[in-house]
Every structure is written in structure tokens, then in C-alpha cells.
C-alpha positions as CSV (number, residue, x, y, z in Angstrom):
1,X,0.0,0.0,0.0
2,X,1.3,3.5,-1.0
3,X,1.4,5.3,2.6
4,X,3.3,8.9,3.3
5,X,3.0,11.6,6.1
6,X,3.6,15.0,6.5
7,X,3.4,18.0,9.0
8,X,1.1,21.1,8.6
9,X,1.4,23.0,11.7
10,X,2.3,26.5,10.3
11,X,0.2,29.1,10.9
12,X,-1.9,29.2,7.9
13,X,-2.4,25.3,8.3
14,X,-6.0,24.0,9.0
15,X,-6.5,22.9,12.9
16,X,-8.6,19.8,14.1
17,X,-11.0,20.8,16.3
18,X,-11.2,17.7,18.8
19,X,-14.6,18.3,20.7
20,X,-16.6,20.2,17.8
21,X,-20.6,20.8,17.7
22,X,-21.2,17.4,15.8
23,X,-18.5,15.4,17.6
24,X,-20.0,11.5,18.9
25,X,-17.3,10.0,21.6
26,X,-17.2,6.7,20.4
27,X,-15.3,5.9,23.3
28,X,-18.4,6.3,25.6
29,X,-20.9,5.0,23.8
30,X,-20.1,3.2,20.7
31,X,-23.5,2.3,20.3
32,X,-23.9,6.2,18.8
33,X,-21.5,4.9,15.3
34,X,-25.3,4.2,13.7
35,X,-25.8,7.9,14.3
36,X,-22.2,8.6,12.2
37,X,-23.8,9.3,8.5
38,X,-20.5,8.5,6.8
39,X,-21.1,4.7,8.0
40,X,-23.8,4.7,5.8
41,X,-22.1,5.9,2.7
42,X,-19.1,3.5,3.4
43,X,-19.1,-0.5,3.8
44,X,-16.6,-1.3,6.5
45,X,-16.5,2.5,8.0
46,X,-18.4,2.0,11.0
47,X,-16.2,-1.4,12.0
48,X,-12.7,0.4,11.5
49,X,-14.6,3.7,13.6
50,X,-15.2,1.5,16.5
51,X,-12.1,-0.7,16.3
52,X,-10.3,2.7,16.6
53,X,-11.6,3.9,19.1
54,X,-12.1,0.7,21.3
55,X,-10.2,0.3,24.9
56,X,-6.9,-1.0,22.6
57,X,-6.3,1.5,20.3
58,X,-3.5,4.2,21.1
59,X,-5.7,7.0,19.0
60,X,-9.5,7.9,19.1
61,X,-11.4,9.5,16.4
62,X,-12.8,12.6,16.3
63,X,-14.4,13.4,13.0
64,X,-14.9,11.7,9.8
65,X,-16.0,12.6,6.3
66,X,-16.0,10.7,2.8
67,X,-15.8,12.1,-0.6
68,X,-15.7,11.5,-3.8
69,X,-12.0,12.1,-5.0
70,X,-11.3,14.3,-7.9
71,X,-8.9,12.9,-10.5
72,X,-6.3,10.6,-8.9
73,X,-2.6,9.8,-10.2
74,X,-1.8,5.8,-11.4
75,X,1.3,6.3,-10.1
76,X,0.3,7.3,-6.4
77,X,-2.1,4.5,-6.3
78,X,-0.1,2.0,-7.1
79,X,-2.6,1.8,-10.0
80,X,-3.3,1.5,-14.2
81,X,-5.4,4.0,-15.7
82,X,-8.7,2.1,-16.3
83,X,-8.5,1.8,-12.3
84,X,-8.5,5.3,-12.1
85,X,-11.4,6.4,-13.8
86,X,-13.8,6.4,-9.9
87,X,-11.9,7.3,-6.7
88,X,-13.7,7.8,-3.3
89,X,-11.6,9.2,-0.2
90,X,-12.1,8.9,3.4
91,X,-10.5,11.3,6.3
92,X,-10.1,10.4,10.1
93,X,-8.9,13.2,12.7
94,X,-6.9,11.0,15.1
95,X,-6.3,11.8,18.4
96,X,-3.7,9.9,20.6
97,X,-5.5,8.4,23.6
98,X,-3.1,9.5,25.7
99,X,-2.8,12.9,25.1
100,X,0.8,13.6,26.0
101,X,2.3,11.0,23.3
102,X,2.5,13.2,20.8
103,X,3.5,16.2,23.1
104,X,6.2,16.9,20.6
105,X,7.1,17.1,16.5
106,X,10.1,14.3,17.2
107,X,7.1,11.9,18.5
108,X,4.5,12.4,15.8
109,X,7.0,12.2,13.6
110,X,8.2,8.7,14.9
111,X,4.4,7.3,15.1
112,X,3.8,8.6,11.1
113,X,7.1,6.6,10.4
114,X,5.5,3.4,12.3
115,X,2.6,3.4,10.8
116,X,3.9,4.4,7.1
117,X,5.9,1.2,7.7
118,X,3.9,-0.8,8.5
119,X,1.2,0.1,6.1
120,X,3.8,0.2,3.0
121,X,4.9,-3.1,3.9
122,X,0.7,-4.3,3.2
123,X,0.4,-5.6,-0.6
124,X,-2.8,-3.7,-1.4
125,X,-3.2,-1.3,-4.6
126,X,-5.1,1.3,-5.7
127,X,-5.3,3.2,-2.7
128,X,-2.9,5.5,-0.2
129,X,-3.4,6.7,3.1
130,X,-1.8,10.2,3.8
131,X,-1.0,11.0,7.2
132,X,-1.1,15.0,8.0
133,X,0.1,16.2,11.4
134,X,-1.8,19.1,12.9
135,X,-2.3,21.6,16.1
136,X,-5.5,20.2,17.3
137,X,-7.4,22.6,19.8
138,X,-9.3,20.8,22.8
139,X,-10.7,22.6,25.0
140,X,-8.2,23.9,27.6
141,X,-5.3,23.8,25.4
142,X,-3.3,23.4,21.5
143,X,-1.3,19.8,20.9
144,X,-1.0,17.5,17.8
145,X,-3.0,15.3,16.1
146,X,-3.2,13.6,12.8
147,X,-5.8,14.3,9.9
148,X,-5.1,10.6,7.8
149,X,-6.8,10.4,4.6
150,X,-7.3,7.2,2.8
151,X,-8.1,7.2,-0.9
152,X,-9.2,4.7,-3.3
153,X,-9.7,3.9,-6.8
154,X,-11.0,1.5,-9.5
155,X,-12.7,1.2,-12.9
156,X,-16.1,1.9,-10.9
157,X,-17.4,3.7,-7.7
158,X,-18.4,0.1,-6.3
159,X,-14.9,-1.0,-7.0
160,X,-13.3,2.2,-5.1
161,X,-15.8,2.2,-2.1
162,X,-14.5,-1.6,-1.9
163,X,-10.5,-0.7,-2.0
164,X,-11.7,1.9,0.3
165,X,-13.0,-0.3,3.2
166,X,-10.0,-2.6,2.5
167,X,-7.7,0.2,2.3
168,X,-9.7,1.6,6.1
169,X,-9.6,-1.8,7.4
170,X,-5.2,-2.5,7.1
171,X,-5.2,1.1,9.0
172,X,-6.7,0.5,11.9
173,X,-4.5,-3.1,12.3
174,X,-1.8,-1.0,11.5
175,X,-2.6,0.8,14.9
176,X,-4.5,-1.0,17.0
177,X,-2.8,-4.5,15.9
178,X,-6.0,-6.6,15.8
């Protein structure tokens, strides 16, 4: 799988806003992921959204969104061009569960390279997950989070939504490791 990362943390860069006005804490009550719309849209989403923010994982979610994707490179995809012609994308604002772990650039930048790793080292094509650090404003105070956006293609939307959920699914054992 084609996997990079990157920091945006400048001060023009877009912030994640950890506890905003539509935000469902799957970590209380993950009954509520019925309630997330996006699971609807997406096979698979709701099972990766709960596995992610279940008692194991190192990260929680705190907002989610899927897309269609505009025109996609082959070449980043891992991809020919007939399975390019749909692409449908995904993004997850991840917050580490314990919020001091990535207190610093050095340590975010040392849990993109993990998971790069290990998600580069998954034999999947047609899709790429980009991880984007970011300030990430909770209530009392600015740290970092990740913005990770999956995206997949194929010769038809069905196709995409399907590298998609597979794409979703290698993620979250890529951090949680079950």
C-alpha cells in the first residue's frame, strides 16, 4: 500500500478541532457509530470507527468525512489507468489516547514513520493513506493530532468504495494491531 506523512502546523495550516458541535465520543458509547452518517455511505467504515476507538487503540477519532475524490494519479495509487477512472476518499482526525504522546514534532513524527511502515509493507493497490500532522485545539489547550486520509480507486465507484474499506480496514491493524 502506498502510505506517506507530512506535518502542517504553520500558521496558515487547518486545525482539528477535537470536541466540535457534531462530535459522537465513540469511546463512551459506541453504540452512537449508527448515528455517524458516513457509516452509511461507506461498507466497513463504522467497523474500523469502533475498532479505533475501542479500549486498545493508542488513538480515538474525532471526526470523519468521505468524498468522492477528484482525478487521482496511477502512479500514487499503485494503479493503471482504467482503475482510475472512480476514486472515493475517506479522512479520520486521530487523536492519541493518551494525550501527552504526541506532546512533541520528534514523537509524531516517529508514530507517522511506524505506521507508514507498516502500512507500505501491506500488498494492497489502488489506494494511499496520507498522514497529516496538525495543532488540534481541545478545549483547555493546542497539541497535535493527525488528519489521515485514505483514498481509493477503481474502474467503478463500487470498486473504489471496496478498495476503500479494505484500504480503512489494514489502517486501523496498523494501529491498533488486531
Amino acid at each position: 500500500m502506498e502510505a506517506d506523512w507530512e506535518f502542517e502546523i504553520g500558521g496558515g495550516a487547518p486545525l482539528i478541532e477535537a470536541y466540535w458541535g457534531g462530535f459522537v465520543d465513540l469511546r463512551a458509547r459506541p453504540g452512537r457509530v449508527s448515528e455517524i452518517k458516513e457509516c452509511h455511505d461507506l461498507p466497513g467504515l463504522a467497523d474500523v470507527l469502533l475498532k479505533l476507538n475501542g479500549v486498545g487503540s493508542p488513538v480515538w477519532t474525532s471526526k470523519t468525512d468521505v468524498f468522492l475524490a477528484e482525478r487521482v494519479d496511477p502512479d500514487e495509487m499503485n494503479a493503471n489507468d482504467d482503475e482510475t477512472k472512480a476514486a472515493i476518499a475517506c479522512y479520520l482526525d486521530l487523536l492519541p489516547r493518551m494525550r501527552d504522546s504526541w506532546s512533541d514534532a520528534p514523537r509524531a513524527e516517529e508514530f507517522c514513520r511506524q505506521i507508514c511502515g507498516r502500512l507500505a509493507a501491506q500488498p494492497l493497490r489502488c489506494c494511499r493513506i496520507d498522514i497529516v500532522v496538525r495543532r488540534t485545539i481541545f478545549e483547555e489547550a493546542a497539541e497535535l493530532g493527525t488528519t489521515v486520509y485514505a483514498t481509493a480507486c477503481g474502474a467503478l465507484l463500487a470498486d473504489a468504495k471496496q478498495q476503500l474499506a479494505k484500504c480503512l480496514a489494514i489502517l486501523a491493524t496498523a494501529l491498533v494491531g488486531h
